[in-house]
mmCIF file as Biopython writes it, N, C-alpha, C and O atoms, coordinates in Angstrom:
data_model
#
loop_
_atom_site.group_PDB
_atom_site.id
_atom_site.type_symbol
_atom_site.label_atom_id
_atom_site.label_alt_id
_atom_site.label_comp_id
_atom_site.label_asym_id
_atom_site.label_entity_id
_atom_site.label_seq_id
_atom_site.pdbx_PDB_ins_code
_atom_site.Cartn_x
_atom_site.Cartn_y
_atom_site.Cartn_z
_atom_site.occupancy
_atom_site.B_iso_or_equiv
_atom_site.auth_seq_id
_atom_site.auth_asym_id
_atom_site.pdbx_PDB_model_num
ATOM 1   N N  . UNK A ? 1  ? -1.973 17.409 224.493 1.0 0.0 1  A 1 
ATOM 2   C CA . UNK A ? 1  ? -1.813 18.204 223.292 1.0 0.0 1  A 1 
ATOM 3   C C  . UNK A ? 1  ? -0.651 17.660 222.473 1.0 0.0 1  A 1 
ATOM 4   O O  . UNK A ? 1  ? 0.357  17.191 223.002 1.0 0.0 1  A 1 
ATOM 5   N N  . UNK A ? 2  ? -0.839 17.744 221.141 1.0 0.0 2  A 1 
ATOM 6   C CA . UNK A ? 2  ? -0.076 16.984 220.104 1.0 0.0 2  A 1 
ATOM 7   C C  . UNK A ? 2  ? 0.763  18.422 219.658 1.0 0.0 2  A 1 
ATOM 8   O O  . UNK A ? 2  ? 0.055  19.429 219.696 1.0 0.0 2  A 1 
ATOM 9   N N  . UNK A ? 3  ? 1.999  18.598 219.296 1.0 0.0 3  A 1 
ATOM 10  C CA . UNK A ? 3  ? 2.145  19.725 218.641 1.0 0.0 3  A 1 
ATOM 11  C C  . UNK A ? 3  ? 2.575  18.932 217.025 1.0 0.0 3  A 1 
ATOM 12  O O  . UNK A ? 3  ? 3.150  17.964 216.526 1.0 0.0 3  A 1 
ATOM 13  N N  . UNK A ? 4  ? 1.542  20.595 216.610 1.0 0.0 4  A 1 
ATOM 14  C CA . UNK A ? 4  ? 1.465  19.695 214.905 1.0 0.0 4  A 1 
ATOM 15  C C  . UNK A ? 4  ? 2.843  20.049 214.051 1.0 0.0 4  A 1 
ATOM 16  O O  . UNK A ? 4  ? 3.193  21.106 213.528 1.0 0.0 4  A 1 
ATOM 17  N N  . UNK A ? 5  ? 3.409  18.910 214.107 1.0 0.0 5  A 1 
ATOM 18  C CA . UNK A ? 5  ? 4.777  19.060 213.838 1.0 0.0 5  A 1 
ATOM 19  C C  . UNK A ? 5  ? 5.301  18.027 212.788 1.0 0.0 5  A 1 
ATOM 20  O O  . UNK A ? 5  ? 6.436  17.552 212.829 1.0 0.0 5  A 1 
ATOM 21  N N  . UNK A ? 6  ? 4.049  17.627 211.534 1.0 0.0 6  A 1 
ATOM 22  C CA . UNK A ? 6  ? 3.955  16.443 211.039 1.0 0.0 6  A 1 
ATOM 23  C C  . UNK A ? 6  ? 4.885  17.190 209.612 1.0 0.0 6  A 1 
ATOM 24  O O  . UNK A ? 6  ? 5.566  16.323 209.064 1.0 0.0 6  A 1 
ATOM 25  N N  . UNK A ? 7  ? 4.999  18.358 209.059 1.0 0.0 7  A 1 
ATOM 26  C CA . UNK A ? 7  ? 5.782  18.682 207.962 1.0 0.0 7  A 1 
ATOM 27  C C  . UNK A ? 7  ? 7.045  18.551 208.340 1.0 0.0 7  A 1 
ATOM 28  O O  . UNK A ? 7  ? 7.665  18.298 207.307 1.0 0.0 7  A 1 
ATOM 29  N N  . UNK A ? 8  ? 7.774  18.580 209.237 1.0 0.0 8  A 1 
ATOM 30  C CA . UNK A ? 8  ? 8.649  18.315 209.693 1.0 0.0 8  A 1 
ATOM 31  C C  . UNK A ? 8  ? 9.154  16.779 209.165 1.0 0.0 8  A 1 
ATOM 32  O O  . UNK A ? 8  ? 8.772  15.836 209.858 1.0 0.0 8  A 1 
ATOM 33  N N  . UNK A ? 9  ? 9.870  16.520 208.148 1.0 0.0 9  A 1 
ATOM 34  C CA . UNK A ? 9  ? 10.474 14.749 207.940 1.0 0.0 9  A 1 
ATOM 35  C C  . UNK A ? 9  ? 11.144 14.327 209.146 1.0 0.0 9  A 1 
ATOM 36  O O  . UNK A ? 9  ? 11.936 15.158 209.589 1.0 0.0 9  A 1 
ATOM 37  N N  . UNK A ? 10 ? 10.994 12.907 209.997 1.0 0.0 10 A 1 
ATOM 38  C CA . UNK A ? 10 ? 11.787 12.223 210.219 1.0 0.0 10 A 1 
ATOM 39  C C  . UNK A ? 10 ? 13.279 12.295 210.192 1.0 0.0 10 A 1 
ATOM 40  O O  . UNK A ? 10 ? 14.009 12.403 211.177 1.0 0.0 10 A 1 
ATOM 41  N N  . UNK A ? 11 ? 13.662 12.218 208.852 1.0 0.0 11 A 1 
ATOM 42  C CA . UNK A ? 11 ? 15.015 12.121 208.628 1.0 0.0 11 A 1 
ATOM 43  C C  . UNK A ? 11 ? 15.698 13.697 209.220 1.0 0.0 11 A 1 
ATOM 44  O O  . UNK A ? 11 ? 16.882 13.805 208.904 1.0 0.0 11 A 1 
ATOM 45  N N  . UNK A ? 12 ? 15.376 14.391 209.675 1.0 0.0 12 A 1 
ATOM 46  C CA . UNK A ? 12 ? 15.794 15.650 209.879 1.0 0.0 12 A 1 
ATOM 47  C C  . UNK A ? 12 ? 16.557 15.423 211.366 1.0 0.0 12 A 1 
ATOM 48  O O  . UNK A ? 12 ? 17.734 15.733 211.551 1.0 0.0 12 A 1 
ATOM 49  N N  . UNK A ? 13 ? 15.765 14.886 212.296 1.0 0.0 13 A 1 
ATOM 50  C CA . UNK A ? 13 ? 16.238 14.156 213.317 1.0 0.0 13 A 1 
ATOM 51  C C  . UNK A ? 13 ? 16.182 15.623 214.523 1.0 0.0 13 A 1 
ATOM 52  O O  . UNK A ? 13 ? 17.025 15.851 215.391 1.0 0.0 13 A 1 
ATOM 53  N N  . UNK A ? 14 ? 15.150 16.302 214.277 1.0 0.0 14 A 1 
ATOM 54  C CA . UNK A ? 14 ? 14.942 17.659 214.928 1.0 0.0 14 A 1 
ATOM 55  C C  . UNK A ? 14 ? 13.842 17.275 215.909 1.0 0.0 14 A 1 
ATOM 56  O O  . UNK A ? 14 ? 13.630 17.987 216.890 1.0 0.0 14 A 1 
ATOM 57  N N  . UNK A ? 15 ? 13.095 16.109 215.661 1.0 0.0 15 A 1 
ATOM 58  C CA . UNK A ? 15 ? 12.434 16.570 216.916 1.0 0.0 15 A 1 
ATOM 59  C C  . UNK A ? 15 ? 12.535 14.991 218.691 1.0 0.0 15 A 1 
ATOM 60  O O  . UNK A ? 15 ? 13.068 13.882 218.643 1.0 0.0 15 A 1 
ATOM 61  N N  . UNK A ? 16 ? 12.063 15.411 219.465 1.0 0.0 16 A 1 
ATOM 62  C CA . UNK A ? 16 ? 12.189 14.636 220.460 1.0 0.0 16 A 1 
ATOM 63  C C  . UNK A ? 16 ? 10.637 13.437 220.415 1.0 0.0 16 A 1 
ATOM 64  O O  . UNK A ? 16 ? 9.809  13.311 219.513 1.0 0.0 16 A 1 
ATOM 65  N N  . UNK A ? 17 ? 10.701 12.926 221.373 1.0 0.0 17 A 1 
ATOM 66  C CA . UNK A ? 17 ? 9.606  11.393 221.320 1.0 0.0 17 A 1 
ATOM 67  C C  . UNK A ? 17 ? 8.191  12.431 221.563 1.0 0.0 17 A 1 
ATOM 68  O O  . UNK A ? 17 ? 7.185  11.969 221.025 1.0 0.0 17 A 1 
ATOM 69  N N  . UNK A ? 18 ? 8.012  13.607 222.212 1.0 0.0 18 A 1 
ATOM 70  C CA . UNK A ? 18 ? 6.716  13.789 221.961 1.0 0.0 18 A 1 
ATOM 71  C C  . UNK A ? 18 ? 6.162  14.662 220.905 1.0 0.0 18 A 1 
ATOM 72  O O  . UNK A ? 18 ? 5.016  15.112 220.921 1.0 0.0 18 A 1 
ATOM 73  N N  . UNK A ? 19 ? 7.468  14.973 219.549 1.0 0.0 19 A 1 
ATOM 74  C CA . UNK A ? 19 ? 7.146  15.261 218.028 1.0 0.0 19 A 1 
ATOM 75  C C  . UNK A ? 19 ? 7.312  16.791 218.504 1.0 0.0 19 A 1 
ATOM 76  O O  . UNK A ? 19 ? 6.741  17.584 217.755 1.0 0.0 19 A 1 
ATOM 77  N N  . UNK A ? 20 ? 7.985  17.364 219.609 1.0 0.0 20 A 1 
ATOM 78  C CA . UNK A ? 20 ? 8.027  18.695 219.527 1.0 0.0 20 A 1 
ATOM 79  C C  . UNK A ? 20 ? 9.724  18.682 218.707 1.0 0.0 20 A 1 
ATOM 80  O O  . UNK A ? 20 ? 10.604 17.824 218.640 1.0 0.0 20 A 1 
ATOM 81  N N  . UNK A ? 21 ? 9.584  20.215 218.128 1.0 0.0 21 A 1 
ATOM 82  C CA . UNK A ? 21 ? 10.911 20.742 218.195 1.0 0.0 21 A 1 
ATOM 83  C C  . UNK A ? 21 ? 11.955 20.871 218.980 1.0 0.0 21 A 1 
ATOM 84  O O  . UNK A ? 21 ? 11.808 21.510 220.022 1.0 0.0 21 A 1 
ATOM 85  N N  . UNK A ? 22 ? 13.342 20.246 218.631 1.0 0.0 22 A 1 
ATOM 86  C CA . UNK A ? 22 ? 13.850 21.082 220.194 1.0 0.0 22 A 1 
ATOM 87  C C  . UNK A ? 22 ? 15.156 22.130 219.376 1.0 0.0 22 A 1 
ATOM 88  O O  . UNK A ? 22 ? 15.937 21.805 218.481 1.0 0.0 22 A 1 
ATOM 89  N N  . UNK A ? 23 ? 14.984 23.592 220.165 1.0 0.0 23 A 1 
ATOM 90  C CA . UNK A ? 23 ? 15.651 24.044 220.016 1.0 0.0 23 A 1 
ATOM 91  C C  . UNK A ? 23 ? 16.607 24.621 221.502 1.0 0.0 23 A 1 
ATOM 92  O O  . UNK A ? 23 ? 16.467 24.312 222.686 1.0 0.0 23 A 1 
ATOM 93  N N  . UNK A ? 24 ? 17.534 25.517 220.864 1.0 0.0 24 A 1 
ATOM 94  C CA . UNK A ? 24 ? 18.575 25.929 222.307 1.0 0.0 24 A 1 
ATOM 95  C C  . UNK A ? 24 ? 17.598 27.323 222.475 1.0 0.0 24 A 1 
ATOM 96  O O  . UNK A ? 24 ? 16.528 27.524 221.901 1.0 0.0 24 A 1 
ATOM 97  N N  . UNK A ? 25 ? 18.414 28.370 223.601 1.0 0.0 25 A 1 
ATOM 98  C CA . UNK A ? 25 ? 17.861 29.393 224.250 1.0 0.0 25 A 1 
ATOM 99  C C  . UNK A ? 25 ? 17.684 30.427 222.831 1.0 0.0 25 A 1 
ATOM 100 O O  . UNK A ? 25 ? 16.872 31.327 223.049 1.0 0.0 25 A 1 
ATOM 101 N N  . UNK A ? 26 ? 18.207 30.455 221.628 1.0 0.0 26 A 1 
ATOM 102 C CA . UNK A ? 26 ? 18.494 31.192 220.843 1.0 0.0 26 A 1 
ATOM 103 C C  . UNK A ? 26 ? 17.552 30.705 219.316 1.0 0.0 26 A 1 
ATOM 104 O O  . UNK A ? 26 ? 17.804 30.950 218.136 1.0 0.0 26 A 1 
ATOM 105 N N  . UNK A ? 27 ? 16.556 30.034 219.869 1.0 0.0 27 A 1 
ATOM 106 C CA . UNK A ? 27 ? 15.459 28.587 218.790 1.0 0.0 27 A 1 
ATOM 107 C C  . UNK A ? 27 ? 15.858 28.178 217.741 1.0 0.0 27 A 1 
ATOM 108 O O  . UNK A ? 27 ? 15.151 28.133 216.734 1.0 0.0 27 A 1 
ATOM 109 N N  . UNK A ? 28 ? 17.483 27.679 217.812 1.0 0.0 28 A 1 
ATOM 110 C CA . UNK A ? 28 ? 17.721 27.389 216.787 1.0 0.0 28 A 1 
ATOM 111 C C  . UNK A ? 28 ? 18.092 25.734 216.903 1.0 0.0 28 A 1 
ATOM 112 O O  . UNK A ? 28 ? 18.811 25.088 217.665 1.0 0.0 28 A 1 
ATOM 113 N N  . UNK A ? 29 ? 17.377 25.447 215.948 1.0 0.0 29 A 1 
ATOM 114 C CA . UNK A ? 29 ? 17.388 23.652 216.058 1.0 0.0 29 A 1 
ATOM 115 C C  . UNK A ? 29 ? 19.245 23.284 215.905 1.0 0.0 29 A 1 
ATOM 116 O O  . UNK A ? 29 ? 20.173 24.092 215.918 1.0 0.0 29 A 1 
ATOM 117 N N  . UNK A ? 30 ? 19.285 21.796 215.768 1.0 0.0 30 A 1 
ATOM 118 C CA . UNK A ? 30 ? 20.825 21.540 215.162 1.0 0.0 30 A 1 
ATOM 119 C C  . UNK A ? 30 ? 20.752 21.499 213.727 1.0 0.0 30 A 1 
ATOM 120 O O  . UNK A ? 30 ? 21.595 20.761 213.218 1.0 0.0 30 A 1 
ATOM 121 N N  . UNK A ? 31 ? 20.038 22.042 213.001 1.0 0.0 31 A 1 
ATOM 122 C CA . UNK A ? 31 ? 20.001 22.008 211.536 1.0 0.0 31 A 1 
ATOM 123 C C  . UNK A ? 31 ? 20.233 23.765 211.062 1.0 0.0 31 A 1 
ATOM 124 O O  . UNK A ? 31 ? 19.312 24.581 211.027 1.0 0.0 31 A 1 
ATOM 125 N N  . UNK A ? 32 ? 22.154 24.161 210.621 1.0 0.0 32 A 1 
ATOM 126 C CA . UNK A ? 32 ? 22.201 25.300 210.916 1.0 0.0 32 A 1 
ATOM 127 C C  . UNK A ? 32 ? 20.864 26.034 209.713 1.0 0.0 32 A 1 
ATOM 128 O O  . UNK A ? 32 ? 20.346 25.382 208.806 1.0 0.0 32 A 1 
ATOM 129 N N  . UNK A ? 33 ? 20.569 27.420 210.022 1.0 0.0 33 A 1 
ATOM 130 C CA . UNK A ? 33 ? 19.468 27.974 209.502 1.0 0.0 33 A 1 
ATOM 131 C C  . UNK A ? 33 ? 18.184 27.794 209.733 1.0 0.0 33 A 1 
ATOM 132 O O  . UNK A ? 33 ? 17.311 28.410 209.122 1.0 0.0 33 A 1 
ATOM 133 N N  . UNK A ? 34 ? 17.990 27.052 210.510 1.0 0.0 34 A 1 
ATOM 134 C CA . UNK A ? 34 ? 16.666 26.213 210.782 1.0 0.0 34 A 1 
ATOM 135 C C  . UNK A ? 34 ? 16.158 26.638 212.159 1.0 0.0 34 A 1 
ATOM 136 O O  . UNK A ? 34 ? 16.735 26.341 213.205 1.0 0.0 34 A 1 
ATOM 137 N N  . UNK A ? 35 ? 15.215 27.239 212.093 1.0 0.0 35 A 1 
ATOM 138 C CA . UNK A ? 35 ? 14.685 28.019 213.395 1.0 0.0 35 A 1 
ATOM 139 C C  . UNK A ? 35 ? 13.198 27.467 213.739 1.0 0.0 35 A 1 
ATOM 140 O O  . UNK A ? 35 ? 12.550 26.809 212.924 1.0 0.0 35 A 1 
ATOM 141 N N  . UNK A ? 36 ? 12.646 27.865 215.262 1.0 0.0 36 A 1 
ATOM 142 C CA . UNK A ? 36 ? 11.670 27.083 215.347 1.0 0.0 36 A 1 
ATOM 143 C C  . UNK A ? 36 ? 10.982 28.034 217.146 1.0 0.0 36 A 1 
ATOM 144 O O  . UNK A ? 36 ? 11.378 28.118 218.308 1.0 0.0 36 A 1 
ATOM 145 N N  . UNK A ? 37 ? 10.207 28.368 216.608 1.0 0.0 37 A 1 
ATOM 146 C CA . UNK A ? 37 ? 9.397  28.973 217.918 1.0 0.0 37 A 1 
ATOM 147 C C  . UNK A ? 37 ? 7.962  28.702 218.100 1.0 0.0 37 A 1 
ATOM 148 O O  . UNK A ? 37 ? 7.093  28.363 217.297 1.0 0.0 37 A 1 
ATOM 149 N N  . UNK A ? 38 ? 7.934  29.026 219.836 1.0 0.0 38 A 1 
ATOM 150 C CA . UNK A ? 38 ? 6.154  28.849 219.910 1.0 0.0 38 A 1 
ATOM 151 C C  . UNK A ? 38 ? 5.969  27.098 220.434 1.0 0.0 38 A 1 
ATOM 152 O O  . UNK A ? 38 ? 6.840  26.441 221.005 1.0 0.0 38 A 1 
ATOM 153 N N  . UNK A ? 39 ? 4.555  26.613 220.036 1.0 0.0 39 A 1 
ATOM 154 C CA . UNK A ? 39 ? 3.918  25.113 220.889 1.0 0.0 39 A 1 
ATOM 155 C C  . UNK A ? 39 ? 5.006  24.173 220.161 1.0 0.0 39 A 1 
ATOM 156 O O  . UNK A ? 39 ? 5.489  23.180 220.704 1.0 0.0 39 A 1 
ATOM 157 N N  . UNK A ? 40 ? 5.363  24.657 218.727 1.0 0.0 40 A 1 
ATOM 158 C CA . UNK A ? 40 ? 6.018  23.178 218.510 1.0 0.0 40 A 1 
ATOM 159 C C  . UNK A ? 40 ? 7.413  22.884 218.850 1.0 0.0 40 A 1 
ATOM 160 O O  . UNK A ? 40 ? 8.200  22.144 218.259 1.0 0.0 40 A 1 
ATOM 161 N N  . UNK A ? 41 ? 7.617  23.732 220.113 1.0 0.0 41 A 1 
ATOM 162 C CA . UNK A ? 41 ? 9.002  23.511 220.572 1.0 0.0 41 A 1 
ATOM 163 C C  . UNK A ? 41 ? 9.329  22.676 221.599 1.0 0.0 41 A 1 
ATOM 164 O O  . UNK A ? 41 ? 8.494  21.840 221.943 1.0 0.0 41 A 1 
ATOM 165 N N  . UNK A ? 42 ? 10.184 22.727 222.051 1.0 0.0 42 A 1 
ATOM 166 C CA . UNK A ? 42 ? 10.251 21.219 223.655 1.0 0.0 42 A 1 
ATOM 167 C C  . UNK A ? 42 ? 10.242 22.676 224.522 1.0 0.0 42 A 1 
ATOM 168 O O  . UNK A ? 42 ? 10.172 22.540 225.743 1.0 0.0 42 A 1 
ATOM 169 N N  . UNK A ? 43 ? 10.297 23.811 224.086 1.0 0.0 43 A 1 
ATOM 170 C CA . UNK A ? 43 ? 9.708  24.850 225.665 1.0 0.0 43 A 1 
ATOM 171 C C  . UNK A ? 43 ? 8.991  24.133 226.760 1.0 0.0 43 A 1 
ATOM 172 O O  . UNK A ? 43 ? 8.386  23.106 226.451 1.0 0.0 43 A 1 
ATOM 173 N N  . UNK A ? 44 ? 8.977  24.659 228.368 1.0 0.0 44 A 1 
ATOM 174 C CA . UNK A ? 44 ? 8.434  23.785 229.247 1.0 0.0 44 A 1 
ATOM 175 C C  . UNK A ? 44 ? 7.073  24.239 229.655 1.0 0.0 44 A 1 
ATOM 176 O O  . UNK A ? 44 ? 6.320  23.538 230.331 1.0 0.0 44 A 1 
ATOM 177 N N  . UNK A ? 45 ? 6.703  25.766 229.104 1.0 0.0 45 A 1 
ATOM 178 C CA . UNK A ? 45 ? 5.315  26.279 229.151 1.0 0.0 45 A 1 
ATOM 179 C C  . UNK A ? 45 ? 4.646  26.565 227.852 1.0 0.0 45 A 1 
ATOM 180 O O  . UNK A ? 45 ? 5.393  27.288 227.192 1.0 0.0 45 A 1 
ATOM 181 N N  . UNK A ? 46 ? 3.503  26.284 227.191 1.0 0.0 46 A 1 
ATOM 182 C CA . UNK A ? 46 ? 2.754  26.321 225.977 1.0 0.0 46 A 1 
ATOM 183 C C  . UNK A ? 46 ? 1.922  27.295 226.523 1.0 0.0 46 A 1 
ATOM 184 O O  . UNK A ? 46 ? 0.948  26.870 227.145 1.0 0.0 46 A 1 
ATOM 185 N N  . UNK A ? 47 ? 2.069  28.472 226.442 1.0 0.0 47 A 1 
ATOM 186 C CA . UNK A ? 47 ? 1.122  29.474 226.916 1.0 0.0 47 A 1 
ATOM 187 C C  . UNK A ? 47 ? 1.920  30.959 225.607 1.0 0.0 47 A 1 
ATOM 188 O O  . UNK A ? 47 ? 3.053  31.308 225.274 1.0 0.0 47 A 1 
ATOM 189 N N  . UNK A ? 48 ? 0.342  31.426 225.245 1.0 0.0 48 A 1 
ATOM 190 C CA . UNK A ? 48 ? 0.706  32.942 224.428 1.0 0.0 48 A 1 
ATOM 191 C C  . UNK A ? 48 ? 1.859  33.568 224.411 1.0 0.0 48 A 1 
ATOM 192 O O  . UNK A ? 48 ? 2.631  33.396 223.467 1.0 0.0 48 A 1 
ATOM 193 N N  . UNK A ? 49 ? 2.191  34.474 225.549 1.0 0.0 49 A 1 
ATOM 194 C CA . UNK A ? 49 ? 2.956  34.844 225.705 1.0 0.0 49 A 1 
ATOM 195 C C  . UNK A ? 49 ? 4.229  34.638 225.673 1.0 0.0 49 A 1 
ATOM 196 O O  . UNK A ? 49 ? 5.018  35.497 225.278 1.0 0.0 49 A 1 
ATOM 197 N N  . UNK A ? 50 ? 4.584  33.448 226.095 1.0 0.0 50 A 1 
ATOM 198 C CA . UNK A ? 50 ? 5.782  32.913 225.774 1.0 0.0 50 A 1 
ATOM 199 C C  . UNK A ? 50 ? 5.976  32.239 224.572 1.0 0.0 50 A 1 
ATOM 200 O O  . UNK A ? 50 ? 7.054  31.645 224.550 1.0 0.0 50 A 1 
ATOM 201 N N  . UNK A ? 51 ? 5.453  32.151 223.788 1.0 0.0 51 A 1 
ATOM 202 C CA . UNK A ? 51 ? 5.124  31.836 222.343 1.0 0.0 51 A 1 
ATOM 203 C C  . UNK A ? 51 ? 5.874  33.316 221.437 1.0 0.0 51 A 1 
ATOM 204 O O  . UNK A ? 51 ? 6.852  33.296 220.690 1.0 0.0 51 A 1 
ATOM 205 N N  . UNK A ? 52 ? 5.396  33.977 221.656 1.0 0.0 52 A 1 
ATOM 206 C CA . UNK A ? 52 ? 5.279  35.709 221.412 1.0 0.0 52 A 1 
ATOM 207 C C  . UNK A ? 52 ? 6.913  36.326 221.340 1.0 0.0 52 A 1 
ATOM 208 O O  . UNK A ? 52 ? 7.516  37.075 220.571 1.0 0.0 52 A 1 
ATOM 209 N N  . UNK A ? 53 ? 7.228  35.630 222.486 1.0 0.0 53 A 1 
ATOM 210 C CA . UNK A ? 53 ? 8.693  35.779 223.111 1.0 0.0 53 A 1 
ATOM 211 C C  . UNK A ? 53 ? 9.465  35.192 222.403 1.0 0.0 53 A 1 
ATOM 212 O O  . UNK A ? 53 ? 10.496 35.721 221.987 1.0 0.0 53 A 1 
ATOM 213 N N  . UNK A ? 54 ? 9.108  33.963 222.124 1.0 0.0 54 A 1 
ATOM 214 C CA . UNK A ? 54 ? 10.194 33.026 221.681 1.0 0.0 54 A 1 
ATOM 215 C C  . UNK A ? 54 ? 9.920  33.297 219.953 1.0 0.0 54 A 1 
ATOM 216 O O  . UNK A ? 54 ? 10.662 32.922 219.045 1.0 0.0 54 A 1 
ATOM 217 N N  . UNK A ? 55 ? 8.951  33.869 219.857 1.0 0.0 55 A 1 
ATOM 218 C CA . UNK A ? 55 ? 9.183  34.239 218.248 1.0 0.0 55 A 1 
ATOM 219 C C  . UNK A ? 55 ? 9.872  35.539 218.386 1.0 0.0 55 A 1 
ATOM 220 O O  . UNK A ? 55 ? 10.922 35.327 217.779 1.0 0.0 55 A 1 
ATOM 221 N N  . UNK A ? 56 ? 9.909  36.531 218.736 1.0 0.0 56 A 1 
ATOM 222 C CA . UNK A ? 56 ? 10.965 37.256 219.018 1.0 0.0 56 A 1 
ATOM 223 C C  . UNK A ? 56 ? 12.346 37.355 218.505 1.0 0.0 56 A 1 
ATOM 224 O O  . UNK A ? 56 ? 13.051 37.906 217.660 1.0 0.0 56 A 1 
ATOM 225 N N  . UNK A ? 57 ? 12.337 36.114 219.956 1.0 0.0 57 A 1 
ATOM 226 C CA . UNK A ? 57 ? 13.982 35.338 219.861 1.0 0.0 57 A 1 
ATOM 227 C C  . UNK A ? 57 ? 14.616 35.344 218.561 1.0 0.0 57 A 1 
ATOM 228 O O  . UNK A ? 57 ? 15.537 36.023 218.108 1.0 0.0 57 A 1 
ATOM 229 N N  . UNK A ? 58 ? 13.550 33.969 217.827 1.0 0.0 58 A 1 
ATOM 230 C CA . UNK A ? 58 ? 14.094 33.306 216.728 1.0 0.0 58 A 1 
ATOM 231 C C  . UNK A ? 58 ? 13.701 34.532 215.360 1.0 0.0 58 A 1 
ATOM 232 O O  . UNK A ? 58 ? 14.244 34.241 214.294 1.0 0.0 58 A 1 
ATOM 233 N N  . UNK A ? 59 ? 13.115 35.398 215.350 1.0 0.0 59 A 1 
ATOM 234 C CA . UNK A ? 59 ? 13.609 36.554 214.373 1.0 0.0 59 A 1 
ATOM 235 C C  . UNK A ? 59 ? 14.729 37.008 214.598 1.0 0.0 59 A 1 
ATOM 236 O O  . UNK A ? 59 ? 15.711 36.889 213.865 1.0 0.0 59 A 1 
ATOM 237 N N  . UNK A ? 60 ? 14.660 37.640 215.773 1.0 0.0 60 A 1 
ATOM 238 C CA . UNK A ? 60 ? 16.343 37.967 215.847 1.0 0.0 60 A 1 
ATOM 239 C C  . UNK A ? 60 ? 17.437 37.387 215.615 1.0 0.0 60 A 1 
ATOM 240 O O  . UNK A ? 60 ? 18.455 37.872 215.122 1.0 0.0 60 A 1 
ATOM 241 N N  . UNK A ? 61 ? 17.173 35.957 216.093 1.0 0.0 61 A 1 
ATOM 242 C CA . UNK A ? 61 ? 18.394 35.246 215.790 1.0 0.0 61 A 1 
ATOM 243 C C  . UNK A ? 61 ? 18.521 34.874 214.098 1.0 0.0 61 A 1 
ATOM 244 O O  . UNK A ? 61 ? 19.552 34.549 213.509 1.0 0.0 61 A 1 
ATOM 245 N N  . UNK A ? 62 ? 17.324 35.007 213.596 1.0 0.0 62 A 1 
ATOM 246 C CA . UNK A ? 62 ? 17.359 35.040 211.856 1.0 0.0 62 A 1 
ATOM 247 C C  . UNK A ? 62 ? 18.097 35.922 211.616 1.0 0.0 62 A 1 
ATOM 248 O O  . UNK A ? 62 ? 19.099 35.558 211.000 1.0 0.0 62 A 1 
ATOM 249 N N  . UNK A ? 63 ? 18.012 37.394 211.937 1.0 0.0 63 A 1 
ATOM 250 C CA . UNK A ? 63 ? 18.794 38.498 210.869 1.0 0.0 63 A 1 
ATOM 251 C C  . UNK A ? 63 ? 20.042 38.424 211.546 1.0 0.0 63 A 1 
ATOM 252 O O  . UNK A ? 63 ? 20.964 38.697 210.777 1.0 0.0 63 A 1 
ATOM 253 N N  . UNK A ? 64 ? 20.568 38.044 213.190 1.0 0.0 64 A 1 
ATOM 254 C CA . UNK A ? 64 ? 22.197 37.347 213.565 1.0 0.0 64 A 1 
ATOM 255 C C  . UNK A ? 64 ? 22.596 36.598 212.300 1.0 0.0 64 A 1 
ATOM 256 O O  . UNK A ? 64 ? 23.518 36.922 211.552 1.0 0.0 64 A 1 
ATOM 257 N N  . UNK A ? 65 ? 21.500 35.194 212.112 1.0 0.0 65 A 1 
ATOM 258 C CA . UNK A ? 65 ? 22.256 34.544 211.266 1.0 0.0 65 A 1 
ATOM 259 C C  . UNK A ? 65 ? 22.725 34.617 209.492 1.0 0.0 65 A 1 
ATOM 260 O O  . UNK A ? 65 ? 23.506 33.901 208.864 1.0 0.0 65 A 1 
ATOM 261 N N  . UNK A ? 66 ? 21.992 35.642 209.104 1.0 0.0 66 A 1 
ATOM 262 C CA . UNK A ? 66 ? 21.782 36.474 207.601 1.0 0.0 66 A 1 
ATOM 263 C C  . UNK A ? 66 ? 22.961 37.343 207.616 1.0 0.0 66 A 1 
ATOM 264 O O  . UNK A ? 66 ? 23.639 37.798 206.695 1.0 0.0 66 A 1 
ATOM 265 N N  . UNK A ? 67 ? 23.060 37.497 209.274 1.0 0.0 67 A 1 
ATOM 266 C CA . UNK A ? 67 ? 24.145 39.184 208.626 1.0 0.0 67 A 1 
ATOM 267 C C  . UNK A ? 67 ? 25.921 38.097 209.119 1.0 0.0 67 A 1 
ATOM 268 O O  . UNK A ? 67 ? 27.058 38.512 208.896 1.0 0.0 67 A 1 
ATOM 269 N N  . UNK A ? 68 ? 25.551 36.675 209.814 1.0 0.0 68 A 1 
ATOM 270 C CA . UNK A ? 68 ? 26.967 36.374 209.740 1.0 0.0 68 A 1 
ATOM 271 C C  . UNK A ? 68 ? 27.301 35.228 208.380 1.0 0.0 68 A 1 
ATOM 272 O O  . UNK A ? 68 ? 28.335 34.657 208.034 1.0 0.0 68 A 1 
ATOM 273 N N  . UNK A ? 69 ? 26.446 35.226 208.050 1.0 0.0 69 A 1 
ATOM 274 C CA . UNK A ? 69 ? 26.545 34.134 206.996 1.0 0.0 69 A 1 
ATOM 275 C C  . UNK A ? 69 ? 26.790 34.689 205.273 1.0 0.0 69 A 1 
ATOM 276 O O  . UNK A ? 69 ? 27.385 34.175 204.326 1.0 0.0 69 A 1 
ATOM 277 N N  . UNK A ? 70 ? 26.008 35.991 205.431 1.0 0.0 70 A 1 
ATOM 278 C CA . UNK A ? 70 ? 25.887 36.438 204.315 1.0 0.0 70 A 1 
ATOM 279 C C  . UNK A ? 70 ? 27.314 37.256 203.542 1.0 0.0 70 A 1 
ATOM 280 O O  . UNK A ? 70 ? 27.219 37.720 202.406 1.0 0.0 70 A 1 
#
């Protein structure tokens, strides 16, 4: 499985050799504001549920990062 991760530019330097995302426990890439959940991540299971979860995560960690930035 390919994760389709082709809008993503190059120059961003976000993803690893098999074109996934990688983010930390909190899905936030090294590009601050830049969030990323679900298949196109370097997660180690591609299954629903944990997809589900990890979008979760990275909402939450959106309105963390809105209410410290803002």
């Amino acid at each position: 499985m390919k994760p389709n991760t082709e809008f993503v530019p190059d120059e961003w330097n976000i993803k690893n050799s098999y074109g996934e995302i990688v983010v930390n426990k909190l899905c936030e890439t090294n590009i601050p504001g830049l969030f990323a959940a679900g298949d196109v991540t370097d997660i180690p299971y591609k299954q629903i549920g944990i997809a589900v979860g990890q979008g979760i995560i990275a909402a939450l960690s959106v309105v963390n990062y809105i209410n410290r930035n803002l």
